[in-house]
C-alpha positions in Angstrom: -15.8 17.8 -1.3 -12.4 17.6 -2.8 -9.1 16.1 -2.0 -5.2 17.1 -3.3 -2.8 14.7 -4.8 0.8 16.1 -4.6 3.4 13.7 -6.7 7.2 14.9 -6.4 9.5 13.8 -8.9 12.4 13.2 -6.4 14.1 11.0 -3.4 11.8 11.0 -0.6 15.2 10.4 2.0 14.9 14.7 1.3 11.3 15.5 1.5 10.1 19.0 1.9 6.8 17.7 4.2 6.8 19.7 7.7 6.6 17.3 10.7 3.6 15.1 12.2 2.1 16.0 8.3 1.0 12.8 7.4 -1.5 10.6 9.0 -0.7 7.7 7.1 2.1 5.9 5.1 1.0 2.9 2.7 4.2 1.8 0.4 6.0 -1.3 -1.3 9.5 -0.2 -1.3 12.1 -2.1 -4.1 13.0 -5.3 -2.2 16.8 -5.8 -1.6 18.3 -8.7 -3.2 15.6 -9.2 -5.6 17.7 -8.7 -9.1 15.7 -6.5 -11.0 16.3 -3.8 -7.9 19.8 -3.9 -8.8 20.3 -1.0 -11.1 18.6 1.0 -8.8 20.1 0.7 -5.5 23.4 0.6 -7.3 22.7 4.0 -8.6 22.1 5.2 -5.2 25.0 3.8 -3.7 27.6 2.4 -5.7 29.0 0.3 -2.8 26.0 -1.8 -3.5 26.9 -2.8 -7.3 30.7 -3.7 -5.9 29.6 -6.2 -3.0 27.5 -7.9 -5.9 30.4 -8.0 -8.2 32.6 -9.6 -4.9 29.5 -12.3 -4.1 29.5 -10.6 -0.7 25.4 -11.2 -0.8 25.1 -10.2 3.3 27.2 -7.1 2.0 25.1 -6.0 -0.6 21.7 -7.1 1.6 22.7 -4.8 4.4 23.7 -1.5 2.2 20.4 -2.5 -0.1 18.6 -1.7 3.7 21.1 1.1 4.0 19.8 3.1 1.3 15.8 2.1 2.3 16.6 3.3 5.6 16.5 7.0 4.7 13.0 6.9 4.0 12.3 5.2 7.3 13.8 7.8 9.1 11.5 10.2 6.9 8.6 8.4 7.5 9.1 8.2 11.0 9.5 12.4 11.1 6.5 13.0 9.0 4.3 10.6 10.4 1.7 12.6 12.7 1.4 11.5 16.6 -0.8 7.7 16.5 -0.1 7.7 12.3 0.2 4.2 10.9 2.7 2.9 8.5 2.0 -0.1 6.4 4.8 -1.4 4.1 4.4 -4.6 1.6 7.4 -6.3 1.6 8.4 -9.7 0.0 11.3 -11.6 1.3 14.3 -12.8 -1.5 15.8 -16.0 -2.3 19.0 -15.8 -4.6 22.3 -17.8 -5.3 25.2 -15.5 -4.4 27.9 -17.9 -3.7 25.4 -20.5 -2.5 21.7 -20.2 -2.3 19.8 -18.5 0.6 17.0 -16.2 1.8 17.5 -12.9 2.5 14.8 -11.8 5.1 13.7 -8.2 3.9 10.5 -8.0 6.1 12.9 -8.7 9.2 15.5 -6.2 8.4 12.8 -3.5 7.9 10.8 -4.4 11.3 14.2 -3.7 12.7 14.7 -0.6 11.0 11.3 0.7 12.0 12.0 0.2 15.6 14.7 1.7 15.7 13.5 4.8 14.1 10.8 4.6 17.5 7.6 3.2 15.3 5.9 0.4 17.4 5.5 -2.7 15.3 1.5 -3.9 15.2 -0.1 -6.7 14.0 0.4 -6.9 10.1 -1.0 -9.5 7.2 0.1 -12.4 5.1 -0.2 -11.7 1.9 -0.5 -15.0 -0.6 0.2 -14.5 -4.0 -0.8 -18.3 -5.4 2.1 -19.4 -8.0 0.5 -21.3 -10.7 3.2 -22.5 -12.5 4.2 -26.0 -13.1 8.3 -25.2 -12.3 7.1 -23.8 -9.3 8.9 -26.2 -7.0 12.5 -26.0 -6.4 15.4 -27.7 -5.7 15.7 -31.8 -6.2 12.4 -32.7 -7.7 10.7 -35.3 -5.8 13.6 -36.7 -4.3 14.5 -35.4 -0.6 16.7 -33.5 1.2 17.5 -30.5 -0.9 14.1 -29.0 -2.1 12.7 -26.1 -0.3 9.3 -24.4 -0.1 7.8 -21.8 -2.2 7.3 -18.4 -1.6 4.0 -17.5 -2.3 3.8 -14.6 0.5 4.9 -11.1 1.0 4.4 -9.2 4.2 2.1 -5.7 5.3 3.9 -4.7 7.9 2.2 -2.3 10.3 3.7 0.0 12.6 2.4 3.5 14.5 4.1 5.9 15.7 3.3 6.7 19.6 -0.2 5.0 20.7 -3.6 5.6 19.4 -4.8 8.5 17.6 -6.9 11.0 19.6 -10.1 12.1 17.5 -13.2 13.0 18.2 -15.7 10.6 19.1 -18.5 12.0 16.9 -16.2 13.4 14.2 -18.6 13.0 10.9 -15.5 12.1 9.0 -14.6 9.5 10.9 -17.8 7.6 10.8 -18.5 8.6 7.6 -15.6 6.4 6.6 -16.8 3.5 8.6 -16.7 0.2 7.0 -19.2 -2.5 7.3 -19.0 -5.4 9.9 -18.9 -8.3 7.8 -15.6 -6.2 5.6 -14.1 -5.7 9.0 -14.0 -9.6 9.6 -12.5 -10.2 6.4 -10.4 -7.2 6.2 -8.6 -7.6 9.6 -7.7 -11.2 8.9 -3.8 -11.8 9.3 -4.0 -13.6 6.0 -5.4 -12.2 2.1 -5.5 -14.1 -0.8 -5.2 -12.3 -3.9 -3.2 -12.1 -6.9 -0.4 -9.3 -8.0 -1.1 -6.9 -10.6 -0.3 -6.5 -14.0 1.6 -3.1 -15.0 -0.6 -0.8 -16.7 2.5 0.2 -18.9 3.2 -0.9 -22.9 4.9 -4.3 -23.4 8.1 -2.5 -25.1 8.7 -0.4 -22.2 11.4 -1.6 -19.8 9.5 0.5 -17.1 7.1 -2.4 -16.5 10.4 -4.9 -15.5 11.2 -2.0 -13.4 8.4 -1.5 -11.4 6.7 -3.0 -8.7 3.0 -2.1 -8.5 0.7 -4.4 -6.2 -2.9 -4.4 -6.6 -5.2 -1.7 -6.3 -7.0 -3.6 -3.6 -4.6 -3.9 -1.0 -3.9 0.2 -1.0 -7.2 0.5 -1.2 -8.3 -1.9 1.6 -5.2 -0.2 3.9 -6.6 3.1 3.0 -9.9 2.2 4.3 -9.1 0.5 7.2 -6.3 3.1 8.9 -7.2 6.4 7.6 -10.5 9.0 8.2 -11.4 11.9 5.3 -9.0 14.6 5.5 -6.4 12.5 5.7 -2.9 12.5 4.3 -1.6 9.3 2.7 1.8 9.5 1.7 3.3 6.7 -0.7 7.5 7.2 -0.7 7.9 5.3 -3.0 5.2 6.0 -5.9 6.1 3.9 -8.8 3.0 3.9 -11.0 0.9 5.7 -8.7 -1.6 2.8 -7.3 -1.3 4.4 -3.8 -2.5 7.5 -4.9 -5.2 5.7 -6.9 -6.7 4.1 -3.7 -6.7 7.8 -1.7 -8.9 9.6 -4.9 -11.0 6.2 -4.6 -10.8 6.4 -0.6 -11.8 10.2 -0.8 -8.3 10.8 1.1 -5.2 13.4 0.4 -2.4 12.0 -0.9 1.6 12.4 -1.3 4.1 10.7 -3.6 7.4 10.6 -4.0 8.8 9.2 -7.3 12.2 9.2 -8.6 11.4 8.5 -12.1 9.8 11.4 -13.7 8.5 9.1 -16.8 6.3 7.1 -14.4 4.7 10.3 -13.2 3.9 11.1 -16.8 2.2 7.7 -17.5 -0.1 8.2 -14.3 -2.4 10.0 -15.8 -3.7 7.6 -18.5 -5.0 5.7 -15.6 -7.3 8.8 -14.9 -9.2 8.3 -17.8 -11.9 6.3 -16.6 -11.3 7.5 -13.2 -14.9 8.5 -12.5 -16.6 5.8 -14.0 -14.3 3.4 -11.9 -15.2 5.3 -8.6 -19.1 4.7 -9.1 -18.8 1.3 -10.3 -16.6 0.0 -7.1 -19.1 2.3 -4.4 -22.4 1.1 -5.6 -20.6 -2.8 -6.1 -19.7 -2.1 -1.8 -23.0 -1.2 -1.1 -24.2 -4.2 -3.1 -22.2 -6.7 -1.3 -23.4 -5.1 1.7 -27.1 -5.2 0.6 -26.9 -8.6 -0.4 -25.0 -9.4 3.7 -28.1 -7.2 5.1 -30.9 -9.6 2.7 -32.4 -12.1 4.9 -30.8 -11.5 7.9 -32.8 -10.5 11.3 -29.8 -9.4 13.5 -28.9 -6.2 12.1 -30.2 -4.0 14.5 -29.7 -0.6 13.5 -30.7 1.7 10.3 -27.9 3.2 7.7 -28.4 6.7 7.7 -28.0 7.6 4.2 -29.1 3.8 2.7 -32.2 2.2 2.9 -30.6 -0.6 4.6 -29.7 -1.9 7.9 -26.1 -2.3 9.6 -24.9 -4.8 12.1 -23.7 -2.1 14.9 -24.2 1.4 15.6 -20.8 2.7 14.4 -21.7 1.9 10.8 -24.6 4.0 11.0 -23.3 7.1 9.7 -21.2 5.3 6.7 -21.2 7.4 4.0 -19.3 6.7 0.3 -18.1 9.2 -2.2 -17.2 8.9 -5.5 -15.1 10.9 -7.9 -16.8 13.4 -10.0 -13.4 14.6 -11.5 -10.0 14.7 -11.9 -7.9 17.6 -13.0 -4.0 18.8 -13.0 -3.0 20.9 -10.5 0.8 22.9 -9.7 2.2 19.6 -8.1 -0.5 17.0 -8.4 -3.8 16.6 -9.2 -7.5 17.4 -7.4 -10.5 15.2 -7.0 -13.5 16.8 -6.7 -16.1 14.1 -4.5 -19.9 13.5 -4.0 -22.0 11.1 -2.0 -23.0 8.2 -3.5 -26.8 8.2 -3.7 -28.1 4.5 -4.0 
């Protein structure tokens, strides 16, 4: 089996991909009024950089949203009938004039309603904050100290109601995940940390980037996508989307606007394989270890020598990555089941 992964070095508001291409979107856009997303929006809209320099904060939040709302409307063309969109988001809290919180997840919900996707159930993401400055405002003494913001948001919206597939489709149960990851994964609250770039400490692309961890692409890959997906990232940045779909055994799309990020990418290929077999025998593991002991898994895995909880997970089936090699636009996985 093998899977394509096209990266284009350009602004996803104008993407080439026909309509109803993609089955799923998984993305962390830059988050309006956080500082270091600045630059950035300013470039795309100078009316941006001017409400900053007036301390017109609601100004520059809305035309911040402005600019994100391009891709929206893109993502809401190219997402296939019943495709699911999952967007990390974190909120902002910043002193323009006085000190608030700008509600990004709020503004995007909005957004993504209006463009006609149907908001579902999403996920608290906790990032624990371990420092000891931490908590602000007045110290110990009340009224004027405020929480910390130790979440972001995955937001999850579909476009039309549930997809239509067929109900013995091998790819689809092939890609079933076990019953005890289900319960964990489809909690409304993960705890995990954030990432560290994968980017030299001199390069100023590391402040400018905002990678999350390869587990919550991966885990959002997993649980809203089949093989022979598409998963399309609008927002690329260093690639971790398209690191979970060659892990995931799914197709993949990116859009990036800096062309240096798309050259670093590959360094993260280089163990690519390795990586692949590691994590699919570690799930089957943590599933074997479950199964040990237990007497109320009923049924037999079809392709493992051990037993599942229900009969959907029967089938499951992993793949790994055998290879990795550069393509016109992208790169191509080539895939074979895990024997364990």
């Amino acid at each position: 089996m093998q899977t394509e992964h096209a990266v284009h070095v350009g602004d996803a508001r104008e993407s080439a991909l026909p309509d109803g291409s993609v089955d799923l979107v998984v993305t962390s856009p830059p988050y309006p009024m956080i500082e270091m997303w600045d630059d950035l929006f300013a470039s795309l809209d100078p009316a941006v950089g001017e409400a900053l320099d007036a301390d017109d904060g609601d100004r520059a939040f809305d035309l911040m949203h402005d600019v994100l709302d391009g891709v929206w409307a893109e993502v809401a063309r190219v997402l296939a009938p019943g495709g699911i969109a999952c967007v990390n988001v974190g909120d902002a809290t910043r002193t323009v004039e006085e000190f608030s919180l700008y509600p990004n997840h709020v503004e995007i919900v909005r957004r993504m309603r209006e463009h006609g996707l149907a908001q579902l159930p999403g996920v608290l993401w906790r990032k624990p904050v371990n420092r000891a400055t931490k908590f602000m405002g007045s110290g110990m003494l009340p009224p004027n100290a405020y929480p910390t913001l130790e979440h972001e948001h995955v937001l999850v919206f579909r476009k039309g109601g549930p997809r239509r597939l067929d109900p013995g489709a091998d790819e689809r149960y092939e890609a079933a995940y076990f019953w005890e990851e289900r319960n964990e994964w489809f909690s409304d609250l993960w705890t995990f940390n954030g990432a560290a770039q994968d980017l030299a400490p001199d390069d100023d692309r590391r402040e400018r980037s905002g990678a999350y961890p390869l587990a919550l692409p991966l885990r959002l890959v997993r649980m809203f996508s089949t093989r022979g997906d598409v998963v399309l990232d609008p927002f690329w940045g260093t690639g971790t989307t398209t690191l979970a779909a060659m892990l995931a055994a799914r197709d993949s799309v990116g859009y990036e606007l800096d062309a240096s990020f798309v050259g670093a990418f590959e360094a993260r290929l280089a163990d690519l394989p390795e990586t692949s077999r590691e994590r699919a025998r570690a799930r089957l593991e943590r599933h074997r270890a479950f199964a040990a002991g237990r007497d109320d898994l009923d049924y037999e895995a079809e392709h493992y020598d051990f037993p599942v909880m229900t009969r959907q997970e029967r089938r499951v089936r992993l793949y790994d990555v055998e290879s990795v090699e550069r393509t016109d636009d992208g790169f191509r996985c080539r895939h074979a089941p895990v024997e364990f």
